[in-house]
DRENLO-153791 format. One record per residue (C-alpha): residue number from 1; residue in one letter; chain; z, x, y. Coordinates in pm, whole numbers, plus 50000, padded with zeros to 5 digits. Layout:
# DRENLO-153791
[rec NUM, 'A', 'A', [Z, X, Y]]
...
//
This chain:
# DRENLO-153791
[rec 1, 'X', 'A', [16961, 44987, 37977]]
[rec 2, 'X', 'A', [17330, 44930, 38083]]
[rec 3, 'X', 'A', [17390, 44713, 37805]]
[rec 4, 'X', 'A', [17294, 45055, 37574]]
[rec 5, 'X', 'A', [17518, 45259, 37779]]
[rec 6, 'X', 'A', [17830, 45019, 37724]]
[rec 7, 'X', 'A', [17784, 44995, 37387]]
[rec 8, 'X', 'A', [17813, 45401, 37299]]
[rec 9, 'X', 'A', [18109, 45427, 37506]]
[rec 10, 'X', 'A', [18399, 45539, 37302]]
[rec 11, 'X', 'A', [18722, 45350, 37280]]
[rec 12, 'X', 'A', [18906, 45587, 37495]]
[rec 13, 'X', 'A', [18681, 45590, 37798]]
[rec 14, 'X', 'A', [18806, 45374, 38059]]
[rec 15, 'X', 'A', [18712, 45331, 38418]]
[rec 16, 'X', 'A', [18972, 45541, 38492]]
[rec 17, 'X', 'A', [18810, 45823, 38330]]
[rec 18, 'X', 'A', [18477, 45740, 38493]]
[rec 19, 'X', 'A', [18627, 45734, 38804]]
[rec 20, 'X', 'A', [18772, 46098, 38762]]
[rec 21, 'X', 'A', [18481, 46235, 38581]]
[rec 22, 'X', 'A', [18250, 46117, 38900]]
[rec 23, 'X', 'A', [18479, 46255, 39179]]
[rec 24, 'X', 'A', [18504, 46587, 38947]]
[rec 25, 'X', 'A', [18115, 46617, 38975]]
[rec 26, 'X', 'A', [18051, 46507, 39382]]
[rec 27, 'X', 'A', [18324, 46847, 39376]]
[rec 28, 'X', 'A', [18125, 47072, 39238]]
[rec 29, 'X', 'A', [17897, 46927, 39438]]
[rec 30, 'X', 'A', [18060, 47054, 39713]]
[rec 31, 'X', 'A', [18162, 47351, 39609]]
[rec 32, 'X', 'A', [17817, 47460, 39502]]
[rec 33, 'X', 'A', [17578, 47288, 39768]]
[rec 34, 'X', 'A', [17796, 47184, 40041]]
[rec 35, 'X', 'A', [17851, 46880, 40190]]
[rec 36, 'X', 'A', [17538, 46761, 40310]]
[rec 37, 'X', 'A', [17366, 46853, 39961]]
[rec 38, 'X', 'A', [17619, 46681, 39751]]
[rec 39, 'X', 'A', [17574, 46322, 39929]]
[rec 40, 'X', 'A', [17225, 46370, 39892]]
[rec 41, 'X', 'A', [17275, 46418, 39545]]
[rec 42, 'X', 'A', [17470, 46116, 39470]]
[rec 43, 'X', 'A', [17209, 45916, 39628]]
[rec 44, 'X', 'A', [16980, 45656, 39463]]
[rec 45, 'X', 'A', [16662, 45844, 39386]]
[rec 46, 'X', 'A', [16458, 45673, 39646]]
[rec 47, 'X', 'A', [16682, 45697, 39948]]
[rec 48, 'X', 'A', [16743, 46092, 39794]]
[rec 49, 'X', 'A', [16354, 46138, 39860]]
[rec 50, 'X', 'A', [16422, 46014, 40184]]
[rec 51, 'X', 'A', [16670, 46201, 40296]]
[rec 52, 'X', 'A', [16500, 46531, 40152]]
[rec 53, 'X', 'A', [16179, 46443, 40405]]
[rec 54, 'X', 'A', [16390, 46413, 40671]]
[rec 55, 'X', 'A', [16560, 46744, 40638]]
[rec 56, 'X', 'A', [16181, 46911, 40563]]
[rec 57, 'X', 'A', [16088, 46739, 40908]]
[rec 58, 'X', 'A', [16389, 46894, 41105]]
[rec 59, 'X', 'A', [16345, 47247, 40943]]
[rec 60, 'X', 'A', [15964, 47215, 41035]]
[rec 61, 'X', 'A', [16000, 47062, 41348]]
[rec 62, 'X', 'A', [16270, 47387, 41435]]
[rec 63, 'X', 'A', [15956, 47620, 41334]]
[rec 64, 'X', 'A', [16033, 47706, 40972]]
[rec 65, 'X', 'A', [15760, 47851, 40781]]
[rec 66, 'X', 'A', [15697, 47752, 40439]]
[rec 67, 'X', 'A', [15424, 47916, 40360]]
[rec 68, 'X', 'A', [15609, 48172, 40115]]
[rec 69, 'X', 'A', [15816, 48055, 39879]]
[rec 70, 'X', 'A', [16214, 48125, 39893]]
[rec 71, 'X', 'A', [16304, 48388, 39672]]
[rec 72, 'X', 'A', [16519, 48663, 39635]]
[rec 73, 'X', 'A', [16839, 48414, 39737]]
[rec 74, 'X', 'A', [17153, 48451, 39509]]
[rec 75, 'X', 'A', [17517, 48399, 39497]]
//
């Protein structure tokens, strides 16, 4: 699948660009998740999982209730 990638690059993208592009997103990131969220993010998809459970154990473990969903939440 990489192979695929590399070939529709454009001329003009360079690592360089990559580079920028990637710490650009993790930033936003930030910005709009926070910290925590935007590692998590970033994360392979497996060890993203992983770190999701864990945070569903502590909020469960601290007595949150899920039984209603989370609504009514905006910026």
């Amino acid at each position: 699948m990489n192979d695929a990638i590399e070939k529709q690059k454009p001329d003009w993208w360079s690592p360089a660009l990559a580079t920028r592009i990637r710490e650009s997103s993790y930033e936003f990131h930030v910005r709009e998740f926070g910290e925590q969220m935007a590692r998590i993010n970033f994360l392979p998809l497996e060890e993203r999982r992983k770190e999701i459970a864990k945070i569903y154990d502590h909020a469960k473990a601290k007595g949150v209730k899920f039984d209603k969903p989370a609504e009514g939440f905006t910026r």
